[in-house]
C-alpha positions in Angstrom: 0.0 0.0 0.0 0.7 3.7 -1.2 -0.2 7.0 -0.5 0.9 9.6 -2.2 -0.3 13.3 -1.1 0.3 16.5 -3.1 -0.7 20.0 -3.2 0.7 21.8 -0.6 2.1 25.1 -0.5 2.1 29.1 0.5 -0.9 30.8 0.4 -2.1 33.8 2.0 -4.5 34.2 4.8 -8.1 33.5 3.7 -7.1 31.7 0.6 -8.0 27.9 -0.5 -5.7 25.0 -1.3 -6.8 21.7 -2.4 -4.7 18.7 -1.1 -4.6 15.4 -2.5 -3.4 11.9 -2.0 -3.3 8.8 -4.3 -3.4 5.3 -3.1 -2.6 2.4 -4.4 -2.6 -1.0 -3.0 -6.1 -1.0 -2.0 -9.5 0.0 -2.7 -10.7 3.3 -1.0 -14.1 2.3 -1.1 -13.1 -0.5 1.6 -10.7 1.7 3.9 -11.6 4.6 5.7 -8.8 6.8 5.2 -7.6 10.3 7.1 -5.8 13.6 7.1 -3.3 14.3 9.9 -1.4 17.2 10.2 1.4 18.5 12.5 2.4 21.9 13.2 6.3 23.0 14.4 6.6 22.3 17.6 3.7 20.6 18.2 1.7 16.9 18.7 -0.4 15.2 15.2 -3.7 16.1 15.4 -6.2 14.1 13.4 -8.0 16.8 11.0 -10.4 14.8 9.1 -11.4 11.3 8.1 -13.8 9.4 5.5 -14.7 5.9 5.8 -15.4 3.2 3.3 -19.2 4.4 3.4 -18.6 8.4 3.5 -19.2 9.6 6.5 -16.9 12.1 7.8 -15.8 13.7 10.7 -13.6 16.9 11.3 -11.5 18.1 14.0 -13.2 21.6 15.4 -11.0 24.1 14.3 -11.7 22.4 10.3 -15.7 22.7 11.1 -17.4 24.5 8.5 -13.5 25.4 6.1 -12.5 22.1 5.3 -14.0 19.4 3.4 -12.7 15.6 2.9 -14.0 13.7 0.0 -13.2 10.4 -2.3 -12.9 9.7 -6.0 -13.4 5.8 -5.9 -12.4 5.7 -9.6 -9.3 7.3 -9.3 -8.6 6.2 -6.1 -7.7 9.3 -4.6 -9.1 11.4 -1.5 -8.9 15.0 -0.9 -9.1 17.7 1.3 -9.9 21.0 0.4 -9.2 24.2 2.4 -10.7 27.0 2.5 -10.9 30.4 5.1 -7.0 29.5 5.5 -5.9 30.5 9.0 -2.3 30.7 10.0 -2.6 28.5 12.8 -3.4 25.6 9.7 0.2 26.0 8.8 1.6 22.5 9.2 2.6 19.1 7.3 -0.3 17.3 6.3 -0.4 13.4 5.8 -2.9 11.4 4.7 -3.0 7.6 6.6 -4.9 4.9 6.7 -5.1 1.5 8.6 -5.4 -1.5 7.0 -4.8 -5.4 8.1 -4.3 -3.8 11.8 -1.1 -1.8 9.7 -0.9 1.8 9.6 0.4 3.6 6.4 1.4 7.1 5.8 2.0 9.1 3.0 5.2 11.3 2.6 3.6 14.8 4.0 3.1 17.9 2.1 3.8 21.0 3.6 1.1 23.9 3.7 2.4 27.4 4.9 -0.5 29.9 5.4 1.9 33.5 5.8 1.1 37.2 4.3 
């Protein structure tokens, strides 16, 4: 198993960013699958997740910005980010767990800065 996430980068306060991450390996539609993120200095948090039947679930702070979604075909899930806050500024990695084995994929780094 693979994941692949891309899309990160510097944007302004208030602006959007769309990450994504490919797997391969296995089927999205029977993995739930999740967006980490870890700021300097600071713990993981768990920002959002998906599972295999598309319910999602958001950390507070991502409440009403971000949204997670799937593209079963291409086997790819997203986050998209909007309202940009500079407390957001972190590496992001998608994960998911499957056979009782965590993967990750290499992080992508979103700086939100004026």
């Amino acid at each position: 198993v693979q994941l692949q996430a891309s899309g990160g980068g510097l944007v302004q306060p208030g602006g959007s960013l769309r990450l994504s991450c490919a797997v391969s390996g296995t089927s999205l539609s029977s993995n739930a699958i999740d967006w980490y993120r870890q700021a300097p200095g600071k713990q993981p948090e768990l920002v959002a997740f998906i599972t295999s039947r598309g319910r999602t679930e958001y950390v507070d702070s991502a409440k009403g910005r971000f949204t997670i979604s799937r593209d079963n075909a291409k086997n790819t899930v997203y986050l998209q980010m909007n309202s940009l806050k500079s407390e957001d500024t972190a590496v992001y990695y998608c994960h998911l767990v499957k056979d009782s084995r965590p993967y990750w994929g290499k992080g992508t780094l979103v700086t939100v800065s004026s």
